[in-house]
N, C-alpha and C positions, 0 to 999 in steps of 0.2 A: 486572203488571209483565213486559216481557221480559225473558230474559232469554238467555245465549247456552250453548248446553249441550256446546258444545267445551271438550275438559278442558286448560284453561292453568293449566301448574303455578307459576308466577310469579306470576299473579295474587290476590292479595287480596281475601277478598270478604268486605263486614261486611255483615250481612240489620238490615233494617229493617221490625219489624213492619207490615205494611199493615189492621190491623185499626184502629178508630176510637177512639181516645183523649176519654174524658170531661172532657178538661180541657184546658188553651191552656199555647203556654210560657209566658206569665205566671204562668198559677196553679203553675205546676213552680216557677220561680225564687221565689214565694213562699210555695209548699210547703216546700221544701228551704234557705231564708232564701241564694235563690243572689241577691244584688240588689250592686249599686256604690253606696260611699259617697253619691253624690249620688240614690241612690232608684232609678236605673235597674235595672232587670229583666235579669238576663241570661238571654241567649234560647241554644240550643243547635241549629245546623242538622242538619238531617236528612241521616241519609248513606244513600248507597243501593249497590245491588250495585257493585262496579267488572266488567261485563262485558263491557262495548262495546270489546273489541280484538280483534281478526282478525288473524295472520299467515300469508300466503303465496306461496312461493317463485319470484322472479321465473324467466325462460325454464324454463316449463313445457314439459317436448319430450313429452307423453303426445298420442293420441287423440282422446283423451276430455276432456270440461271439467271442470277442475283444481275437487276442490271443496273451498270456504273454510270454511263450519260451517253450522251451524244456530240460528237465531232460535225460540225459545219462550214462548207468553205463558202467566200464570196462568191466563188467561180460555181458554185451549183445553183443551178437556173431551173432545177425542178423536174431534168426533162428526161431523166436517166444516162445521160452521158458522160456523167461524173463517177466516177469507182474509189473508193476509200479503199486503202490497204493498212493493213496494222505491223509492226515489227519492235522488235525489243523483247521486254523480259515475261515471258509467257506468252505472247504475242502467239495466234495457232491452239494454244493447248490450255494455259490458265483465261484466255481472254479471246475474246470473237469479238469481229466487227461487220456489222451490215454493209455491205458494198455499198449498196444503192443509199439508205439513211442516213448512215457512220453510225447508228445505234452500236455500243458497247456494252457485255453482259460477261459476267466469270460464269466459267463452267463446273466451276467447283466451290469447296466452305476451304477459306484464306484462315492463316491461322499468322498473326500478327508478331505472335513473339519467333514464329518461323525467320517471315521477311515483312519488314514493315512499311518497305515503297517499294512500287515497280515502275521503273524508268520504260516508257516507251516510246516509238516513233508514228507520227503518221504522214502517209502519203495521199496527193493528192492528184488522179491520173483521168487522163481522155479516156475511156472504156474502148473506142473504137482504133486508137493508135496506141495506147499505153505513154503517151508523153508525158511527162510533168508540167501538173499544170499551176502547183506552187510546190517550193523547195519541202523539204523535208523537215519536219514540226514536231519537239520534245514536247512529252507532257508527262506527270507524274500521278499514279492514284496510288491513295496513302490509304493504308490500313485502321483503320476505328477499333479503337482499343475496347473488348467488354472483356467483364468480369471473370478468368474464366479458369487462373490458377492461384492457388492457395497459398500464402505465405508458408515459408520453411526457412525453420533455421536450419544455422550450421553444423550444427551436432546434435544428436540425439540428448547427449548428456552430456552434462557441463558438470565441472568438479570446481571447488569453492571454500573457502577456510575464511572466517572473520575471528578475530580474539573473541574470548567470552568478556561477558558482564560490559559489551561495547554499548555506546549511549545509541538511543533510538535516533533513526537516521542515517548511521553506518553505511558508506557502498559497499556491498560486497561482490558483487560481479555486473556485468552487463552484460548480456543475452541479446543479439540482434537477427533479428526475420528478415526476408529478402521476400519481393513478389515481384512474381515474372512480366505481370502486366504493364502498361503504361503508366510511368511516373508524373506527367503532364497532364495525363487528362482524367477530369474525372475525380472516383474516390474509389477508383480499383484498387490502387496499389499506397493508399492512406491505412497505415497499420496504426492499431490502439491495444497496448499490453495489457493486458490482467493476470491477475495470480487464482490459479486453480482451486490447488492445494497449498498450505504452508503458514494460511493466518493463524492466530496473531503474532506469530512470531517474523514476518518477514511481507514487506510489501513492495511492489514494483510499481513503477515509473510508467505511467500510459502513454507516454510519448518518445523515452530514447531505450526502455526495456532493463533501466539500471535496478537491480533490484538491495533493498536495502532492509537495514533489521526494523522492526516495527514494536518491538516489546523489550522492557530494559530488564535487566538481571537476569540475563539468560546463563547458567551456568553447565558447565562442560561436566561438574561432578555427578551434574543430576539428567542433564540427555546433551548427549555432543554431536551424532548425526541429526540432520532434516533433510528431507525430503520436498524440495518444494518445485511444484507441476506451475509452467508460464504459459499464457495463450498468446498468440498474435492472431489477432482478429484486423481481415482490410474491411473496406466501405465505410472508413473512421469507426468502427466498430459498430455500425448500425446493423438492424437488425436485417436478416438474407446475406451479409457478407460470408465469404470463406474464414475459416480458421485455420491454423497449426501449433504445437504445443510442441515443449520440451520439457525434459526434469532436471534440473540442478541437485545436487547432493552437495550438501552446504555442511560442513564441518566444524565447528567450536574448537579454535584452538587454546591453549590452555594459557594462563597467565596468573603469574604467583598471589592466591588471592585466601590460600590455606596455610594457616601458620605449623608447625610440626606439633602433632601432640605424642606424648607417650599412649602405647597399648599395653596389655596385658593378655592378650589372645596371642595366643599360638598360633603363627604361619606354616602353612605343610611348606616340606625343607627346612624348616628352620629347628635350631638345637635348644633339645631341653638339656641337656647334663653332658659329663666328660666320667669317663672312669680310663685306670693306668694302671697294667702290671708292671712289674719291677725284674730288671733282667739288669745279673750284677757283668754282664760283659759291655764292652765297647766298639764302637765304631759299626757295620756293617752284623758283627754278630748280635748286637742288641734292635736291629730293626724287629718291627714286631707287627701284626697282619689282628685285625678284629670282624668279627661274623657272630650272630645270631645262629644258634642253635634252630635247626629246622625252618629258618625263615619266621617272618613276623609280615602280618598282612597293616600294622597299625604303624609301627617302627623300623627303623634300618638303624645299623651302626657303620659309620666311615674312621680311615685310620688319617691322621693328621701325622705325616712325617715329619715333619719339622720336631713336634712334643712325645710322637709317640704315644698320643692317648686316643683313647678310642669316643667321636662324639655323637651322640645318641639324639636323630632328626625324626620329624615326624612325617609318616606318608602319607596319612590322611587327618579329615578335621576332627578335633577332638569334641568332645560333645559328655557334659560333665552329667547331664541330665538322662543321658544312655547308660554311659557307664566310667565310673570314677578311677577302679585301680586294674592295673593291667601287670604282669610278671615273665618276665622270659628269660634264659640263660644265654651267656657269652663267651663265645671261645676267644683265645688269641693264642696264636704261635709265631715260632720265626720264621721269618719270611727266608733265610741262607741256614743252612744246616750241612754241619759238616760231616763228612763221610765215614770220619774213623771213629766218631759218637753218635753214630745213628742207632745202632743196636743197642737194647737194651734200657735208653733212654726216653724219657717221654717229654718232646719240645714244644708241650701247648699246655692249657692252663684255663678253668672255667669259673664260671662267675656269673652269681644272679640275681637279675636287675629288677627291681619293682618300681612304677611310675604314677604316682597319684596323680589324679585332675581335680583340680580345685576350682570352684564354682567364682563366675566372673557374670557384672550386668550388663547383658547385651540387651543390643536395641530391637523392639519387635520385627518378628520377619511377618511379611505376606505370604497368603497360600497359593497367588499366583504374582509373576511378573515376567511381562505386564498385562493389563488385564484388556482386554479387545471385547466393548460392547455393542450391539445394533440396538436402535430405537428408530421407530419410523417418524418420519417430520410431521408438521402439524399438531402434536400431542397438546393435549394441555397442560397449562403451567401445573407442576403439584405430581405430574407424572411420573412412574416408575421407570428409570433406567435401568442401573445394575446395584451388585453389593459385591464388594469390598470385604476383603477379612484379613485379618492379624491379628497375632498373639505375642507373646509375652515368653522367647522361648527359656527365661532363667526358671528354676524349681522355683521360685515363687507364686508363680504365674502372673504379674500387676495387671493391672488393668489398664487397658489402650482408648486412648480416644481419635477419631479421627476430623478431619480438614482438608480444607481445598486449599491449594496455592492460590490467589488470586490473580497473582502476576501469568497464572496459566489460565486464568478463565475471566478477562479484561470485561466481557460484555455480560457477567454476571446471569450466563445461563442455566447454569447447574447448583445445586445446592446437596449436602452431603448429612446424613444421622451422625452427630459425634459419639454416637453410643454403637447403635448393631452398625455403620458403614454403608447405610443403605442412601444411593443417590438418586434425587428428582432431579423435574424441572423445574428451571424457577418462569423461562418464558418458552413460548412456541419455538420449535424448533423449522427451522427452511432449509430444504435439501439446496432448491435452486441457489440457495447463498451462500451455503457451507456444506461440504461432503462429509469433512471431519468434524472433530473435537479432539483436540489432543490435553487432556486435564493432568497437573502432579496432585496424588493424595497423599495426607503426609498421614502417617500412624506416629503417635506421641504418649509413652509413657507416663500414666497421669501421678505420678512419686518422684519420675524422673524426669524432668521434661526434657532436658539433655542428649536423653535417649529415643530420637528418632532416625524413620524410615520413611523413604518417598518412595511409590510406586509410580508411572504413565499409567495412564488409564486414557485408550485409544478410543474414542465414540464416535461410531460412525451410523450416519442419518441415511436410513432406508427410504425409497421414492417412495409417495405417494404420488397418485394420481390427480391433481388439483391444479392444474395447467391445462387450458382449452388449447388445441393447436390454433394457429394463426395464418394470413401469408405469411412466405418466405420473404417476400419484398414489397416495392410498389410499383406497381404493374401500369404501365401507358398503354394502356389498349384504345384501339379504334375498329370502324367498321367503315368498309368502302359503300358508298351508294349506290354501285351496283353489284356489290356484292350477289353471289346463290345462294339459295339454301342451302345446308350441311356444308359449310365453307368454315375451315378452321380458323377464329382470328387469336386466339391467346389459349397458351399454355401456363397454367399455374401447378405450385408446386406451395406446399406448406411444411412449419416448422413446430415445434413441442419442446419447451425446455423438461421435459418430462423425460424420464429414462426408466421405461418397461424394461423387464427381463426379455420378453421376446419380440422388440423392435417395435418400430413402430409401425403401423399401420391407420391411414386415412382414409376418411369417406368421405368425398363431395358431393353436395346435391344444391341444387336451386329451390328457395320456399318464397312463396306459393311459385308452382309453375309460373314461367315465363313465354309469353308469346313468340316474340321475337328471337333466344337464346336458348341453348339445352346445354346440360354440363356432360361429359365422357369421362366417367373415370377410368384413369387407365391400369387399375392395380400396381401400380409402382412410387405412389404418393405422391402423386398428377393426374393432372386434368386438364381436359383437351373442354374449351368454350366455342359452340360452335352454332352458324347460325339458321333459326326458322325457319326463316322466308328471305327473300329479297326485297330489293326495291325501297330501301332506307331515305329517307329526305331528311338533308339539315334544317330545311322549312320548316317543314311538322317538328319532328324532334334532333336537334341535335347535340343530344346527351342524353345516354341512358344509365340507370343506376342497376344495378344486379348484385343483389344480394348472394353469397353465395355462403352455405352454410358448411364447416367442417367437421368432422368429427373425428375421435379415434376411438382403439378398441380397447382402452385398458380398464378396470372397473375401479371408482363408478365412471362408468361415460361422462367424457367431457367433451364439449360441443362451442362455437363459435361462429359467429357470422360476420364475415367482413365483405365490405363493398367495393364490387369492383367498376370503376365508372367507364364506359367504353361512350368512345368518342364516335361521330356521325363524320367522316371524312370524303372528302370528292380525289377519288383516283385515277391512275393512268389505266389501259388495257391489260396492262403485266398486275393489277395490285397496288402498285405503291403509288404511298399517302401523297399528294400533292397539295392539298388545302384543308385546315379545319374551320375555318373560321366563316360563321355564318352571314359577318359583315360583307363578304365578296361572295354572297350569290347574285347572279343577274335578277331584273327587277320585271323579265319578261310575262310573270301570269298573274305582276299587280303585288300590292303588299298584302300582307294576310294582315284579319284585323288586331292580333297582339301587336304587329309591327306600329301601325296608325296611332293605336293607344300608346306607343312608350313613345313616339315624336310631337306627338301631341302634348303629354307630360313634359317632355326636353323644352318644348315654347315656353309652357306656360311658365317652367321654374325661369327660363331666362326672361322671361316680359315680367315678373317680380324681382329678379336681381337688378333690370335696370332703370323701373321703376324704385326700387328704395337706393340705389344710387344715387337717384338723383334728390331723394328727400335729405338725404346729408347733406350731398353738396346744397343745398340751401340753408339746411340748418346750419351749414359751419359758415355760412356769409351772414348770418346775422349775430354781432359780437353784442351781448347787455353792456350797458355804463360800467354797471361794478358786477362781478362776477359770482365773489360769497354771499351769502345771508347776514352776516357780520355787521353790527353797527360800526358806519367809518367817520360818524363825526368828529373824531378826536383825530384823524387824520388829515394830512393836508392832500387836498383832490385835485386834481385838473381836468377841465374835461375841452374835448374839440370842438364844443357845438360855440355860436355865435352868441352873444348877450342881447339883454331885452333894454327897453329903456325904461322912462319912469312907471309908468304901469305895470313893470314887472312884478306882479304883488306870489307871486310863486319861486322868487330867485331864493328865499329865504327858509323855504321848505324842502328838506332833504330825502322827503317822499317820491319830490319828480325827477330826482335824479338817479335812483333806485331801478332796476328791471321790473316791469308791472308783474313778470313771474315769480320775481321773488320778493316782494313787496313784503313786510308784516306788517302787525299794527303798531301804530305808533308807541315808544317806550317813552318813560317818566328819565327825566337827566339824572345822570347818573352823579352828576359834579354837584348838586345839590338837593339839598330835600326840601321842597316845597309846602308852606302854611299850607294850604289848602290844594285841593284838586280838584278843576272846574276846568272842560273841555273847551278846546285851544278854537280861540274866534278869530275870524279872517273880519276886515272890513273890506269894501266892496274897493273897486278900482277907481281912479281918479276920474271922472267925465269930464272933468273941464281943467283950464290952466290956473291952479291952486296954487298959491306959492310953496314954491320949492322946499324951506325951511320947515312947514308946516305937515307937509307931506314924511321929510324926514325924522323930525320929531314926531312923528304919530305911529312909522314905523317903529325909532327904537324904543320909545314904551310898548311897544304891541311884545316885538322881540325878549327885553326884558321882564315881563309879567307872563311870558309862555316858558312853562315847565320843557317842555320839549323840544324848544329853542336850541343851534348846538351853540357849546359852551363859548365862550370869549375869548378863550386862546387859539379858536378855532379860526380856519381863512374862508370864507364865505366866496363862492366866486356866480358872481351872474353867471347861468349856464343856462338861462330859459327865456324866450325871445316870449314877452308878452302879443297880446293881439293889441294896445291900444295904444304903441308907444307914438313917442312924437318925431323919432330922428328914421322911424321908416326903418326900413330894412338896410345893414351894415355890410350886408356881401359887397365884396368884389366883383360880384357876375351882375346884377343891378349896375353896377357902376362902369359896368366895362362898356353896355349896350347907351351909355348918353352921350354927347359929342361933345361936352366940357368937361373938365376937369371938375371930379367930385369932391366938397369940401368935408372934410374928415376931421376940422377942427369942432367936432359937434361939444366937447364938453367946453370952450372959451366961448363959444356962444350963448352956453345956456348962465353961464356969468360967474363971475368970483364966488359966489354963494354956496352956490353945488358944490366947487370946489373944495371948499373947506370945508363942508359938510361931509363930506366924503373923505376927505383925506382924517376929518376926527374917527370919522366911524371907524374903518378899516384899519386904522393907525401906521399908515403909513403916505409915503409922497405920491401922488397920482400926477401922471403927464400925459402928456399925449399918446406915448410910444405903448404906456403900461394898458 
């Protein structure tokens, strides 16, 4: 069987004995009575290795040819008699095989989104007869998806119309990027939208590229086009992913939000006056024809067939404040004239017209629109942008004051002179965060307020240099341990949200010099990491830091150091990484002493973990009587332990039945308040056989004249085996070890006395059982 001896940790592999079986799956399924109601046998297929998968890495930038794995059959015994042959797709020309090993290598940089598996075949042949010496064996190497083409949308330019004055949140189009990369693996082909150009009036969706209005009252009278620039960024938009953009031209359509008012201004085409000669004929002989004498560069006259008057329109703006009255003559004649009265007669007629302009309050004009200003970013709040002008074009002249829309400047950046129009800032400005500023300023006649004008005022933030470049990404470097000197292991490349006029350009260097590593810059904003010396050990070290410092060249210089950690790897003779990990080196030259030190530490934290293991488990088998601190005389107790007999002169003390850890001092009863306070006397235990009655009468005065005694509604229970009783000890385990039966009748013994003394005290019935 082949099979393939590259270690894929994903893969699964069930072995299927290849030795010859004495019996068929028939005889299995009725060895084992495996058969279907209707008699059928059931058969079980044979599995075999899962190792026919290859993965590798499309745009290979090495050398050397990129190698895939190795093919091995059972049947190769080492001894050169065995021949691999390869066939299938690029089999010869994309892929080569070692005859003698089955080593596999491409001969070229695979490019994924080309073809992304290549089905091939391998053969398994006697070198000296060409037999077959196993069948013929599919196996597939799949292509590894990297980063390596750029989302794009579908159009350059998208076109877009939302109503005006729509509420914030509006869809108004969606925008979607395609990337050519692997969808499956990775975060090549993980797009994340942002909006360029176009705030605050419009924001986009980072997720499905819907892009929606973000500013309310936007209206179509005062700006109807936008322009707003979308990014698709893949790598989930992190930072070293590719981009692509497009523009939307988003349109305000118009929605009844103006009521009609009357004007009084004069529209060019439109008619000031009517004048009508008089012609006493009818029908075709009274049509009549109207002209300005010489032409008029201010006025025309048209003739209105239907009335036959002549209506006097204007061809440009009038302007009251230039000049008021204007004069010019009118002809008219007939438009048919007949032939036998043409001599001698005159069929026209003149007449002259004078037009006064009469002064009306317009609302101030600006001296531009709209007005396009640059300010570089980072300014300080209080700074000069631009200014602003308008007047007052009535012969009055009033006075204007000006204002910012707010709903055009949401984040409250700009501030404006309501007198000369002169605009600051109010905060720093960030190129990296906004390119524009799109502001309305309005001009408002301070007599009239009625009487306003909105100008755009377009602000656009100049780069400044105040961005260090960075990497482009993050870099997984390694170094083989038997690497050579000047041996290339990592090419980096860096990024600058910074945009010079003449590009960018980087410098890399390593600070302080490094022994082991040197940097190449390669004048194209990269650098080739290459290395010292040889002969690397994961022993001694295996990780090294490298700092690597960037620069660019725009002024003032800005500079950055980021680290880059390159890893101590054990490789194969081609290069490639086979191990990083310094837990699987061999133990053959001894452990170094950091190794000794940190197994030595590993003991000693576990010979304390199971040393205080075991101090719990001790602590938690010893349970106290009572648990709280809590006075529990007013409660009723029970407790496990065995009773004492008459000597018990501590049954009556609530001290010994307490935890000695939580033990306090003795308290004053609470149920009463005590004449006098004089510390609680014990008298000694009984030495000899006292009468019973006297004994407990000596008790309850003792109990009754002690303040600290618990109360009387209290149940007192023997829990404390004296040393000097008379009935011995009460176990069951005592009594288990004598060869008669133990008599347990010990309180009918000690006589009807005790009896009743006992059952006074306690107040209730006492038997045997209780």
């Amino acid at each position: 069987m082949i099979t393939n001896q590259v270690l894929l940790l994903l893969m699964l592999s069930i072995p299927w004995p290849s030795i010859a079986l004495p019996f068929t799956p028939g005889n299995i399924g009725n060895l084992f009575g495996m058969t279907e109601s209707d008699g059928r046998i059931l058969q079980r297929s044979k599995r075999g290795w899962m190792w026919n998968q290859f993965f590798l890495l499309e745009e290979y930038a090495g050398n050397d040819h990129q190698y895939v794995g190795k093919l091995h059959s059972n049947m190769d015994k080492g001894d050169g008699t065995v021949k691999y042959v390869l066939t299938g797709d690029g089999a010869g020309t994309l892929f080569l095989i070692d005859e003698k090993s089955g080593d596999i290598h491409a001969t070229k940089r695979l490019d994924r989104e080309e073809k992304a598996m290549y089905t091939l075949h391998a053969k398994v042949l006697d070198r000296s007869t060409n037999a077959e010496l196993e069948p013929d064996t599919e196996f597939n190497i799949k292509i590894h998806d990297i980063n390596d083409n750029e989302p794009k949308f579908a159009r350059e330019i998208y076109f877009a119309s939302v109503p005006e004055m729509s509420e914030v949140g509006t869809s108004v189009v969606t925008v979607t990027a395609t990337d050519a990369d692997d969808q499956t693996y990775g975060n090549s082909a993980k797009l994340v939208y942002s909006i360029l150009q176009g705030q605050p009036y419009f924001s986009v969706d980072s997720e499905n590229g819907t892009i929606k209005t973000a500013l309310p009252g936007m209206d179509r009278e005062v700006k109807e086009n936008y322009q707003v620039v979308i990014q698709a960024k893949d790598m989930a938009g992190q930072m070293g992913g590719l981009s692509g953009t497009t523009t939307v031209s988003i349109t305000l359509s118009d929605v009844n939000d103006s009521p009609p008012r009357f004007t009084y201004l004069r529209q060019i085409g439109g008619a000031i006056g009517h004048i009508k000669a008089d012609d006493p004929d009818v029908g075709r002989n009274a049509e009549m024809e109207y002209s300005i004498v010489g032409g008029h560069d201010t006025f025309n006259i048209i003739t209105d067939q239907t009335t036959q008057e002549g209506v006097i329109v204007i061809k440009k703006a009038l302007d009251y404040e230039s000049k008021r009255d204007y004069e010019f003559r009118v002809e008219v004649k007939n438009t048919y004239l007949d032939a036998r009265f043409i001599h001698g007669l005159q069929f026209k007629d003149y007449a002259t017209v004078r037009v006064t302009v009469e002064d009306v309050d317009e609302p101030p004009v600006f001296t531009r629109n709209p007005y396009i200003i640059e300010v570089h970013e980072d300014t300080a709040a209080g700074s000069f942008v631009g200014v602003v002008s308008a007047r007052d074009p009535d012969a009055d002249n009033k006075p204007v004051k000006y204002s910012i829309d707010r709903h055009t400047d949401l984040e409250r950046l700009f501030n404006i002179d309501s007198v000369n129009g002169t605009i600051t800032t109010l905060k720093a400005l960030d190129r990296e965060m906004s390119k524009w500023h799109n502001i309305s300023v309005v001009a408002t006649e301070i007599n009239n307020p009625r009487q306003t004008t909105r100008v755009p005022v377009f602000i656009k933030v100049l780069d400044v240099n105040d961005n260090a470049p960075e990497f482009a990404m993050s870099y997984d470097t390694f170094v083989c341990e038997n690497v050579k000197a000047g041996q290339l292991i990592q090419t980096i490349s860096a990024v600058d949200t910074d945009e010079p006029l003449v590009g960018h350009k980087f410098v890399f260097s390593i600070s302080p010099t490094n022994p082991n590593f040197t940097i190449v810059d390669r004048e194209d904003n990269t650098a080739n990491i290459v290395t010292r010396r040889g002969g690397f050990s994961r022993r001694e070290m295996n990780m090294y830091f490298l700092p690597v410092v960037i620069s660019d060249n725009d002024y003032p210089i800005q500079s950055s150091t980021s680290t880059l950690i390159v890893r101590v790897c054990a490789c194969d003779s081609r290069g490639n990484m086979q191990s990083c990990n310094p837990e699987v080196l061999p133990f053959s030259d001894g452990l170094t002493t950091g190794a000794l030190v940190a197994i030595l530490l590993c003991v000693i934290i576990l010979l304390m973990i199971v040393v205080l293991f075991a101090a719990l488990r001790r602590q938690r088998k010893k349970e106290p009587l009572i648990i709280s601190k809590e006075d529990v005389r007013d409660n009723v107790v029970s407790y496990n332990d065995e009773g004492g007999g008459e000597e018990d002169t501590q049954a009556f003390d609530i001290g010994t039945l307490r935890n000695p850890e939580v033990m306090d001092a003795n308290k004053l009863r609470r149920d009463i308040i005590p004449e006098m306070l004089f510390p609680f006397r014990r008298t000694s235990p009984i030495k000899d056989n006292t009468d019973v009655r006297d004994f407990i009468n000596g008790r309850l005065q003792e109990n009754d004249s002690d303040p600290t005694a618990p109360p009387y509604d209290s149940l007192a229970t023997y829990a404390y085996e004296g040393s000097g009783s008379l009935a011995e000890s009460l176990s069951s385990l005592e009594s288990a070890a004598t060869e008669g039966d133990q008599d347990y009748d010990y309180l009918s013994n000690w006589g009807p006395q005790f009896k009743k003394l006992a059952e006074m005290y306690i107040g209730r019935s006492v038997d045997r059982e209780a």
